[in-house]
ROBA-641337 format. One record per residue (C-alpha): residue number from 1; x, y, z. Coordinates in Angstrom, 1 decimal, padded with zeros to 4 digits. Last residue first. Layout:
% residues N
<site pos="NUM" east="X" north="Y" up="Z"/>
...
This chain:
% residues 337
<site pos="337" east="-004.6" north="000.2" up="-024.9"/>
<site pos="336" east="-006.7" north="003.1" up="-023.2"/>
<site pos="335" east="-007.5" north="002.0" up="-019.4"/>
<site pos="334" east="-010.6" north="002.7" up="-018.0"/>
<site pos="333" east="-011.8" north="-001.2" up="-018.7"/>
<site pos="332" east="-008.7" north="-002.6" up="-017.2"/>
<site pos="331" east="-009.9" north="-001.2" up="-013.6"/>
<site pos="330" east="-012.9" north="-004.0" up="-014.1"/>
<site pos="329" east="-011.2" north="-006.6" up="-014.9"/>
<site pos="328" east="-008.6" north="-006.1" up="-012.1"/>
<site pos="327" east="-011.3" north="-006.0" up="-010.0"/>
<site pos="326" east="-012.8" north="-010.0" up="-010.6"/>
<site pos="325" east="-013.0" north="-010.8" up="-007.2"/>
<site pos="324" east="-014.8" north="-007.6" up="-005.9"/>
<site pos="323" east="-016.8" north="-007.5" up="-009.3"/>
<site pos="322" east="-020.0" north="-009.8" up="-008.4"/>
<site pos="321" east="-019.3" north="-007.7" up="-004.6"/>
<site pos="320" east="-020.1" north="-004.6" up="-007.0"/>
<site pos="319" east="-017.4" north="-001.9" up="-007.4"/>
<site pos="318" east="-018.4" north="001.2" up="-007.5"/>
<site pos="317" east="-019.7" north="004.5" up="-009.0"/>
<site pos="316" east="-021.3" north="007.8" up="-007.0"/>
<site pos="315" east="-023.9" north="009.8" up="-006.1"/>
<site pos="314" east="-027.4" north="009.0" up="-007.8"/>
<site pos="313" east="-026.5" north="005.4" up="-007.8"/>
<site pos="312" east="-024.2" north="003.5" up="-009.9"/>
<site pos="311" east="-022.9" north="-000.3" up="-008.9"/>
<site pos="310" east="-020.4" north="-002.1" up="-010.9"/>
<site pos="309" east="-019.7" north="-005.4" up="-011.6"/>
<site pos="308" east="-023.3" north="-006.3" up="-012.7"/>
<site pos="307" east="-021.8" north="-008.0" up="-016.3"/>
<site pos="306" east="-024.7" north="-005.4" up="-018.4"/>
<site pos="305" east="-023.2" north="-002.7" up="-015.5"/>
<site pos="304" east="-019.6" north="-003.2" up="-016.6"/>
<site pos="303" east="-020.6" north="-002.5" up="-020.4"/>
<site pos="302" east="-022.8" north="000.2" up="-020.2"/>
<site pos="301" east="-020.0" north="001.8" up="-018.1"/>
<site pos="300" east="-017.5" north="001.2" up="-019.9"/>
<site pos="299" east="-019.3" north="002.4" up="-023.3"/>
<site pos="298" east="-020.6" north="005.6" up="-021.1"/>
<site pos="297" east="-017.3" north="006.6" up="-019.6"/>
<site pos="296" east="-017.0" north="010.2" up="-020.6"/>
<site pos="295" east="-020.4" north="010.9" up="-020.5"/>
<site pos="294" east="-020.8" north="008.7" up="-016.8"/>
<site pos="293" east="-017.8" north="010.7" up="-016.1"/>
<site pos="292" east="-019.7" north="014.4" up="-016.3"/>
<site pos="291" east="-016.5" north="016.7" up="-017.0"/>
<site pos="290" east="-015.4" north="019.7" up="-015.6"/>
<site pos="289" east="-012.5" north="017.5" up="-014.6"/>
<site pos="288" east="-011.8" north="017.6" up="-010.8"/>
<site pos="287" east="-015.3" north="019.4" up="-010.0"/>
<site pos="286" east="-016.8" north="016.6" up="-012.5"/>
<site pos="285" east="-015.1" north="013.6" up="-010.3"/>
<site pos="284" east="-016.0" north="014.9" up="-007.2"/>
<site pos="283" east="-019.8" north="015.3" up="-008.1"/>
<site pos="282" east="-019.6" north="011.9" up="-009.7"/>
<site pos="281" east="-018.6" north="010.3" up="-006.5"/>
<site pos="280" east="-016.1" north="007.6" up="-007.1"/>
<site pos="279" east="-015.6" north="004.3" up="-005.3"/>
<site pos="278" east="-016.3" north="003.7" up="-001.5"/>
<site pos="277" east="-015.0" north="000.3" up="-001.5"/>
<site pos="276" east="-011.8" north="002.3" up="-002.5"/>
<site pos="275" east="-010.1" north="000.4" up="-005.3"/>
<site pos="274" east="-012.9" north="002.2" up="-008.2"/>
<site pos="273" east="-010.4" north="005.5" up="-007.5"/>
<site pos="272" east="-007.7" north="004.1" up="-008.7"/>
<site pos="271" east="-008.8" north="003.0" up="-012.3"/>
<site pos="270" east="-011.2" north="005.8" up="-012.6"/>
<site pos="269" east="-008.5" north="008.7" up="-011.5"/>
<site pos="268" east="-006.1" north="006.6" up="-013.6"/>
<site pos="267" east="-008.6" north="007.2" up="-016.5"/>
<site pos="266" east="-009.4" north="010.7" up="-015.9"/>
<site pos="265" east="-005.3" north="011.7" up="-015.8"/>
<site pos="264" east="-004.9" north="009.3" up="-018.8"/>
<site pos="263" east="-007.2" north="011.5" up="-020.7"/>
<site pos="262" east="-006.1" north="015.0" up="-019.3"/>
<site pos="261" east="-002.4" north="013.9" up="-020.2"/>
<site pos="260" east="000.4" north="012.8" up="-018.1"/>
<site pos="259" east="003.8" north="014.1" up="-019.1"/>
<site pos="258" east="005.9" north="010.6" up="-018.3"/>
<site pos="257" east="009.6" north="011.4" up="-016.4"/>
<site pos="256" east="012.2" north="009.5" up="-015.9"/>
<site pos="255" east="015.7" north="009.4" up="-014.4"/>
<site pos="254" east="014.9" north="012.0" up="-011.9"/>
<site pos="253" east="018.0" north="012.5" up="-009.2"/>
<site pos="252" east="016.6" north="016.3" up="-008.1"/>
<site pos="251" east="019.7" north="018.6" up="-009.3"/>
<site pos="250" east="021.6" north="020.7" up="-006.9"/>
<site pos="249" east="025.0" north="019.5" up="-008.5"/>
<site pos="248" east="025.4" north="017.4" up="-005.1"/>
<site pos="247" east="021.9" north="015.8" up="-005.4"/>
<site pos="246" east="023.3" north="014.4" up="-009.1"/>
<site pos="245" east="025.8" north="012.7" up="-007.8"/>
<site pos="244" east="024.0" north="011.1" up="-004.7"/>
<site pos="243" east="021.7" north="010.1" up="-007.4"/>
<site pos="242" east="024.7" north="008.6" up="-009.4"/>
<site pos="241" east="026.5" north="007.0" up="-007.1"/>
<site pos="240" east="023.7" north="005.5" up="-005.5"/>
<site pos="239" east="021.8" north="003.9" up="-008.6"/>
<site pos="238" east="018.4" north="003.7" up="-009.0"/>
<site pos="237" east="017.7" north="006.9" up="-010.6"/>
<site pos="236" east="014.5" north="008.7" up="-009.4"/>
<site pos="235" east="011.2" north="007.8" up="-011.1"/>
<site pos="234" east="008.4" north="010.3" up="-011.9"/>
<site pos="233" east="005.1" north="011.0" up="-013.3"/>
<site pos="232" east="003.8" north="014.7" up="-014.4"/>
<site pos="231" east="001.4" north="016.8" up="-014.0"/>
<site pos="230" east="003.1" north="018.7" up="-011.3"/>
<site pos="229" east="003.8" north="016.0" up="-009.5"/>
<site pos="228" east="002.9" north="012.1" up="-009.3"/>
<site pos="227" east="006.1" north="010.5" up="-007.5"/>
<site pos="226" east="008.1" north="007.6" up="-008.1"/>
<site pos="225" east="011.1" north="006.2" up="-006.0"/>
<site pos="224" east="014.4" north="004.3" up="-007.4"/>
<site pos="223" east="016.2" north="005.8" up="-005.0"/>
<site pos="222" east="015.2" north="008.1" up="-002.2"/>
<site pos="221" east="012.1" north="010.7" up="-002.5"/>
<site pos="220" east="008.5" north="010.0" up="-003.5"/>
<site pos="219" east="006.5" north="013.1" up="-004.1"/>
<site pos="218" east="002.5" north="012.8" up="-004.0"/>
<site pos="217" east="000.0" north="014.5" up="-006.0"/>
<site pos="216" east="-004.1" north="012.8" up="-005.6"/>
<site pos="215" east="-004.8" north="009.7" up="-008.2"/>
<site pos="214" east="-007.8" north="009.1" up="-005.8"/>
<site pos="213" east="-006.0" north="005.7" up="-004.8"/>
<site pos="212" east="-003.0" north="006.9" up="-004.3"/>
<site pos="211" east="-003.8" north="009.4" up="-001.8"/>
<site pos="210" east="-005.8" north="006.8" up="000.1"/>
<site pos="209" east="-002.4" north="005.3" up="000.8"/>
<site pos="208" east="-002.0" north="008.0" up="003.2"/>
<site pos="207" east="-004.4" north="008.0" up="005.1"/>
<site pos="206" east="-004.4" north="004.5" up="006.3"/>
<site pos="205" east="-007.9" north="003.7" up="007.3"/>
<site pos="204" east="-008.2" north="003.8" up="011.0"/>
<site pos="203" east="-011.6" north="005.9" up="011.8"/>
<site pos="202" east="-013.8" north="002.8" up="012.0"/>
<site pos="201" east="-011.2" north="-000.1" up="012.2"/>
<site pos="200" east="-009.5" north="-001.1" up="009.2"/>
<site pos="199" east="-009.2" north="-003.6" up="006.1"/>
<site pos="198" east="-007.3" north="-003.2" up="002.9"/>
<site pos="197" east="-006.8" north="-005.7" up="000.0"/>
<site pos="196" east="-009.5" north="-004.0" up="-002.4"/>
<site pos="195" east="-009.9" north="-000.6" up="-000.4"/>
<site pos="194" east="-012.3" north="000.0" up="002.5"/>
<site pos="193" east="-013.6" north="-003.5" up="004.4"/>
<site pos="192" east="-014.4" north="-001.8" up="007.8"/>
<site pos="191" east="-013.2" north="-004.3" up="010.3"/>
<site pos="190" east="-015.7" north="-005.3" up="013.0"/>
<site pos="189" east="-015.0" north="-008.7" up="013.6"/>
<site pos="188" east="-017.5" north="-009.6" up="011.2"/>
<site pos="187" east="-016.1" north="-007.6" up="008.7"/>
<site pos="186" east="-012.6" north="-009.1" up="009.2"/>
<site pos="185" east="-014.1" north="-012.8" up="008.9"/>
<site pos="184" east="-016.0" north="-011.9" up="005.7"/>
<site pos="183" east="-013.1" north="-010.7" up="004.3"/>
<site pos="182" east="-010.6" north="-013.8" up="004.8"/>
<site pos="181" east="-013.6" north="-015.9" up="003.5"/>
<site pos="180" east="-013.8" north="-014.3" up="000.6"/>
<site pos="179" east="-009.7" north="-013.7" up="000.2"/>
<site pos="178" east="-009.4" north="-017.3" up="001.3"/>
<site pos="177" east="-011.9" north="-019.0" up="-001.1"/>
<site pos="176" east="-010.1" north="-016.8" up="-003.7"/>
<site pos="175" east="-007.0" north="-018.5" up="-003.1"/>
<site pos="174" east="-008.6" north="-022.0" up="-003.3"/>
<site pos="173" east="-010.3" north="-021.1" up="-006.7"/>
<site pos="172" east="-006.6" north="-019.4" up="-008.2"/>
<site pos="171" east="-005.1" north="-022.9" up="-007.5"/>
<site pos="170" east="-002.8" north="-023.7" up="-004.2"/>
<site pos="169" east="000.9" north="-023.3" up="-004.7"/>
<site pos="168" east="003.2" north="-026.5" up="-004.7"/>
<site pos="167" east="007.3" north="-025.7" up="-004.2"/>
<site pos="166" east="009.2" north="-028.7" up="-005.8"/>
<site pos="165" east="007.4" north="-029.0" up="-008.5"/>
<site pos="164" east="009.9" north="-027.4" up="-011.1"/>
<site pos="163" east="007.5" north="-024.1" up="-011.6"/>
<site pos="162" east="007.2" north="-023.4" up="-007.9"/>
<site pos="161" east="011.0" north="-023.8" up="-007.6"/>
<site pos="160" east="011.9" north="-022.0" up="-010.6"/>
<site pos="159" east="009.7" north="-019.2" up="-009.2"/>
<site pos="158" east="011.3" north="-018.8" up="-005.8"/>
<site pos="157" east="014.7" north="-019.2" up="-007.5"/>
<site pos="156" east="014.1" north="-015.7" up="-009.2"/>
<site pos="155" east="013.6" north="-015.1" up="-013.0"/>
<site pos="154" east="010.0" north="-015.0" up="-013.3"/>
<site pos="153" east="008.3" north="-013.2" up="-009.9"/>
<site pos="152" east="005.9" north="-015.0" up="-008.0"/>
<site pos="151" east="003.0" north="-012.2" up="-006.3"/>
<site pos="150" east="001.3" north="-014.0" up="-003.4"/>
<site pos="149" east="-002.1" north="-012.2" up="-002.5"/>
<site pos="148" east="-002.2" north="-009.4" up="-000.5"/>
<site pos="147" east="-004.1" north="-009.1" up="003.0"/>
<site pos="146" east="-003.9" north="-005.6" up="004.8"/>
<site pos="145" east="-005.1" north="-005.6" up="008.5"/>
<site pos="144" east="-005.8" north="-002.1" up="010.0"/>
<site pos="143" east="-006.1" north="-001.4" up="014.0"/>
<site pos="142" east="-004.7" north="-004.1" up="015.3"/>
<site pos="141" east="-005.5" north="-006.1" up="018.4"/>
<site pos="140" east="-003.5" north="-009.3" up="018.8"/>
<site pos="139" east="-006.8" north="-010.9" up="018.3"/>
<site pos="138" east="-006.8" north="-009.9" up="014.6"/>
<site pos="137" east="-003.7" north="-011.5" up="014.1"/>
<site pos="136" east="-004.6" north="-015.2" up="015.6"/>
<site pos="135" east="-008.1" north="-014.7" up="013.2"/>
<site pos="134" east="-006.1" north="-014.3" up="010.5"/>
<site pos="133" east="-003.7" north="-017.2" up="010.8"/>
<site pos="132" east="-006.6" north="-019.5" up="011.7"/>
<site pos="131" east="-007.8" north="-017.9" up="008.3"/>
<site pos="130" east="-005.1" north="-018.5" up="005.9"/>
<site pos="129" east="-004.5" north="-022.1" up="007.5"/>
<site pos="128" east="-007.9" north="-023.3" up="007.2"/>
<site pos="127" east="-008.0" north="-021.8" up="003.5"/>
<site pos="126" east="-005.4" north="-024.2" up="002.3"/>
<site pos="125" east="-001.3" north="-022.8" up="002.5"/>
<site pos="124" east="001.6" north="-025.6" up="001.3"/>
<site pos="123" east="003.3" north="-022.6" up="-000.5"/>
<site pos="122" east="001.6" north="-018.8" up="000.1"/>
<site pos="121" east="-001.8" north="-018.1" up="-001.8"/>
<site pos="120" east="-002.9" north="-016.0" up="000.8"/>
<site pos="119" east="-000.1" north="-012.9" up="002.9"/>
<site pos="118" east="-001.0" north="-010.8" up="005.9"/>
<site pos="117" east="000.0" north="-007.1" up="006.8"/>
<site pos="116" east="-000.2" north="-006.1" up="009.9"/>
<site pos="115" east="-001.2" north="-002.1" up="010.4"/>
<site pos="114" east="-000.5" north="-000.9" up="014.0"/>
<site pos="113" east="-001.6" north="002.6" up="015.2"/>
<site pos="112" east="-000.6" north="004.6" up="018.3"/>
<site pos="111" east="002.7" north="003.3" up="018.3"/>
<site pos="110" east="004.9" north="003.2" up="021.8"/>
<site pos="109" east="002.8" north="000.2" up="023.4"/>
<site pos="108" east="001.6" north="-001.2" up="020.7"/>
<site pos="107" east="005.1" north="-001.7" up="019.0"/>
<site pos="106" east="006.5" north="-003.8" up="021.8"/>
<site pos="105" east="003.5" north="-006.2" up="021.6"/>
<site pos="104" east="004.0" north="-006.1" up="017.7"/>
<site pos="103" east="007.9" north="-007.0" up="018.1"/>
<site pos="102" east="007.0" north="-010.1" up="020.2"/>
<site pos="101" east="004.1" north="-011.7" up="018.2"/>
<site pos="100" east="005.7" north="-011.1" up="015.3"/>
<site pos="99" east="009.0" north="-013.2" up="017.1"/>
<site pos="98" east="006.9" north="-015.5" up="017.9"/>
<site pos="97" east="005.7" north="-016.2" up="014.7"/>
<site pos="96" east="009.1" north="-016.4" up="013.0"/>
<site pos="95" east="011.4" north="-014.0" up="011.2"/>
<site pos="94" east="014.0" north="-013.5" up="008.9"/>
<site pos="93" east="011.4" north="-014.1" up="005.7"/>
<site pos="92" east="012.9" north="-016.6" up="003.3"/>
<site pos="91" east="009.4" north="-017.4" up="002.1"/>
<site pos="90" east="010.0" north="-020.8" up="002.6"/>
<site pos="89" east="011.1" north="-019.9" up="005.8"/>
<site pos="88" east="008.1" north="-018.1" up="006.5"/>
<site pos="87" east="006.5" north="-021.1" up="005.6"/>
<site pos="86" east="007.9" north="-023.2" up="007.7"/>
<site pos="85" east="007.6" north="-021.0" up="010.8"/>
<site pos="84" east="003.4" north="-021.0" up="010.2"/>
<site pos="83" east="002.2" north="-017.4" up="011.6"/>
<site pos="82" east="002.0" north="-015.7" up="007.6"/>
<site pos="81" east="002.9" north="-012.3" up="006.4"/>
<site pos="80" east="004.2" north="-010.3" up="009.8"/>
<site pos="79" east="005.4" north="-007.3" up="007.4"/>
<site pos="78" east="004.4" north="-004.6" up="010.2"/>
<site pos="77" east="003.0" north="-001.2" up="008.7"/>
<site pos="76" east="003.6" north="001.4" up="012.1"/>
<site pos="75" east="001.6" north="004.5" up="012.5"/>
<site pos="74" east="001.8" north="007.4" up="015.0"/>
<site pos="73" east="006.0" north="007.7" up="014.1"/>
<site pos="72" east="006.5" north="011.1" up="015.4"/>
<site pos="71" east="010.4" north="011.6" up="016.1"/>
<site pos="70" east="010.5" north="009.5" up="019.6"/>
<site pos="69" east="008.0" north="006.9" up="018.4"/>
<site pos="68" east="010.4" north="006.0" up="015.9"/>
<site pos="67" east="013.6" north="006.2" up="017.9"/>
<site pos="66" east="011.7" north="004.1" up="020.8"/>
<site pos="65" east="010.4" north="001.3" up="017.6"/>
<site pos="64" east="014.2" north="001.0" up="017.1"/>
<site pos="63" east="015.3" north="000.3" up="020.5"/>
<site pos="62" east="012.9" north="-002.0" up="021.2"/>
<site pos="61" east="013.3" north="-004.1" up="018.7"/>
<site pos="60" east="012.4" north="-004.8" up="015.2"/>
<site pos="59" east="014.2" north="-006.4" up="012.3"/>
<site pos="58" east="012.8" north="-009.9" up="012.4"/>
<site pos="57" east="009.3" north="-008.4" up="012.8"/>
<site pos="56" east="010.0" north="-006.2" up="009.4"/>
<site pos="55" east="008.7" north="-002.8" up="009.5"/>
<site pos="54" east="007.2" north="-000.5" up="007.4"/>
<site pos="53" east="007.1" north="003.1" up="008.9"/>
<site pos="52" east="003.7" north="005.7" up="008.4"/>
<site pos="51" east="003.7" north="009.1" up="009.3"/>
<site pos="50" east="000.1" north="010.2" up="009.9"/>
<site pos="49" east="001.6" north="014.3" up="009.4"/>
<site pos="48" east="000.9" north="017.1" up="012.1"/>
<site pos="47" east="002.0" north="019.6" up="009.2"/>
<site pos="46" east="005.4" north="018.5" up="008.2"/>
<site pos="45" east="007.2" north="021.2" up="006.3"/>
<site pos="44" east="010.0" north="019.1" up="005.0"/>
<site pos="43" east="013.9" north="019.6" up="005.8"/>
<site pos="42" east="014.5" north="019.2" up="009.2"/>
<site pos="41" east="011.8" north="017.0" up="010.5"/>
<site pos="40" east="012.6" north="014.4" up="007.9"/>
<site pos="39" east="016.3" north="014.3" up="008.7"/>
<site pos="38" east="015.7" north="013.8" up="012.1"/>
<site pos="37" east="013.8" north="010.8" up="010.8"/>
<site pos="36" east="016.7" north="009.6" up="009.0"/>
<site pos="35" east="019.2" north="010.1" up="011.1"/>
<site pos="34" east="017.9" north="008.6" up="014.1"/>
<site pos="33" east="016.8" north="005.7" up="011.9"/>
<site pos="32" east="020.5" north="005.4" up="011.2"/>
<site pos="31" east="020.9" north="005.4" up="015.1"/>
<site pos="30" east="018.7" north="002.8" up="016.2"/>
<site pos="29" east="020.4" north="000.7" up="013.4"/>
<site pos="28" east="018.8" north="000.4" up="010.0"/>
<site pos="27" east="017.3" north="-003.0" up="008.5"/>
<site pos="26" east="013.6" north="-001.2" up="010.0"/>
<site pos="25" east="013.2" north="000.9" up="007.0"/>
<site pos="24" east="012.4" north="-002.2" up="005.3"/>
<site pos="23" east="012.1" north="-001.8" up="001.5"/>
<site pos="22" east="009.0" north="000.4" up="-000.7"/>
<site pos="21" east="008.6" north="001.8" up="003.0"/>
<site pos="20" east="008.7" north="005.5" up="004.9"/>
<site pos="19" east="005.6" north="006.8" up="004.5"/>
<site pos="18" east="004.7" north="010.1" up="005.4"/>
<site pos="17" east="001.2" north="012.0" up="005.5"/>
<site pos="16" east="000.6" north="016.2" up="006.0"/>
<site pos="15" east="003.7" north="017.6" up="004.6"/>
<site pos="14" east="002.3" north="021.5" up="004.2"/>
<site pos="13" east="002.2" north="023.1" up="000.7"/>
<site pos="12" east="003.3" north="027.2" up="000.1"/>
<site pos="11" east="004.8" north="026.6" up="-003.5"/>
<site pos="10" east="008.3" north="027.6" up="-001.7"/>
<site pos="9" east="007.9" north="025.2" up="001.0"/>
<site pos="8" east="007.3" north="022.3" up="-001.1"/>
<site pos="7" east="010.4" north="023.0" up="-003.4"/>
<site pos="6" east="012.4" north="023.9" up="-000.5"/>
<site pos="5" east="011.6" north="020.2" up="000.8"/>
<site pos="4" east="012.0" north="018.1" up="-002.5"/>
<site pos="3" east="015.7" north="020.2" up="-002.5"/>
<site pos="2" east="016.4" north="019.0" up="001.1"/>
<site pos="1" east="014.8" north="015.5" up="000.6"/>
């Protein structure tokens, strides 16, 4: 952070979003957290940042959420998942329903924003139970709702289990019912439906994942973290000894690094940017590049439109609601081989 700091300093650029995630920030004590986040104010040039912290429910307490809102935290990503106890065991998350309940009442009243995030396709889980889950979450009062689909992993004992039988997951046609339905509930409870898996309030999108999305620089700092910088794509060492090794010789702990060329640069930008609801504005796109991205794209293009799972207009490019459940498709299409 202190070299990542000087380096931002130096080049004249301001800290203006933080997210402190990719693990549970919220495993630390009151006064690790302390230490972190002091940390944070010390060495990087924050400019009146939305400074995101994920958080666990099981992990939460008052303590902790007064140390975040103490150094800045405006915007708080709670892991609540599912509201069924069995489940979340299943799931081998450390917390119950209540205990979301509980930590996201104590949040709201320190936090100025609250993000929960919500899991479909989770063991034993039908539509009904997806959306009476929702629908409890969204009457809590949040300002952003993310809903991501179950991801198994090969290799752990999660997937053994689901491929031995002994763990049932509902098809890809019942999951799909829940994301439909799941979005048609947010949007009628006034949710604006921005990204792929993201929901939020009028004037609540998270600002800082946005970045992603249009392909935009961003440093990552801590192990095993990636950044876009400089042209370039990054991943610090994930070993301890060894990053805190090379920090001590004054050398940022990069263990890779991928030159990203003009090409791959439009690509990702087409990739990325078709998440946002919103999608690309050609105007944007051509300042970026120079480049006209309906010429560049043509063939895509053609191709997407003949399957209606893209919209163009004058302005911009997007995804079509034919494409919404189909989007990985449709972002493989900008992507060289």
């Amino acid at each position: 952070m202190l070299l990542r700091g000087h380096e931002l300093r130096d080049a004249g650029h301001n800290v203006h979003t933080i997210y402190v995630g990719g693990g549970t920030p919220t495993v630390l004590d009151a006064g690790e957290l302390d230490r972190l986040l002091e940390a944070c104010h010390r060495h990087l040039p924050l400019e009146k940042p939305e400074w995101t912290v994920e958080a666990n429910p099981g992990t939460l307490d008052s303590g902790k959420i007064d140390v975040l809102a103490a150094f800045g935290v405006n915007r708080l990503s709670l892991g609540v998942q599912d509201l069924d106890d069995r489940r979340l065991a299943i799931l081998g998350r450390r917390h119950t329903a209540a205990d979301a309940w509980r930590a996201f009442v104590m949040a709201q009243k320190k936090i100025s924003s609250i993000s929960v995030d919500i899991m479909s396709g989770l063991p034993e889980q039908e539509c009904g139970d997806f959306l009476n889950t929702l629908a409890a979450v969204v009457n809590w009062g949040p300002d952003h709702v993310s809903v991501y689909g179950l991801k198994v992993e090969e290799g752990t004992v999660f997937a053994e289990q689901c491929n031995s039988g002994r763990l049932c997951l509902p098809g890809e046609e019942e999951v799909l019912n829940m994301l439909l339905a799941g979005r048609e509930l947010l949007i009628e409870q006034g949710f604006e439906h921005y990204e792929i898996a993201n929901f939020a309030r009028p004037g609540c999108a998270g600002r800082h994942n946005i970045t992603y999305w249009r392909n935009l620089p961003y440093i990552g700092v801590g192990l095993g973290s990636h950044s876009y910088w400089m042209g370039s794509r990054t991943v610090n060492v994930s070993d301890p000894v060894a990053y805190g090794g090379m920090l001590m010789d004054g050398k940022l702990p990069i263990a890779e690094t991928a030159a990203v060329s003009l090409r791959q640069e439009m690509e990702e930008t087409m990739m990325l940017g078709l998440r946002l609801l919103e999608g690309i504005k050609f105007e944007d796109f051509a300042c970026r590049f120079g480049e006209d991205l309906r010429d560049v794209f043509s063939t895509e293009i053609l191709f997407l439109q003949q399957k209606k799972l893209i919209i163009t207009d004058n302005s911009r490019i997007r995804i079509s609601e034919r494409g919404f459940p189909v989007a990985n498709l449709v972002f493989a299409e900008f992507i060289t081989a």
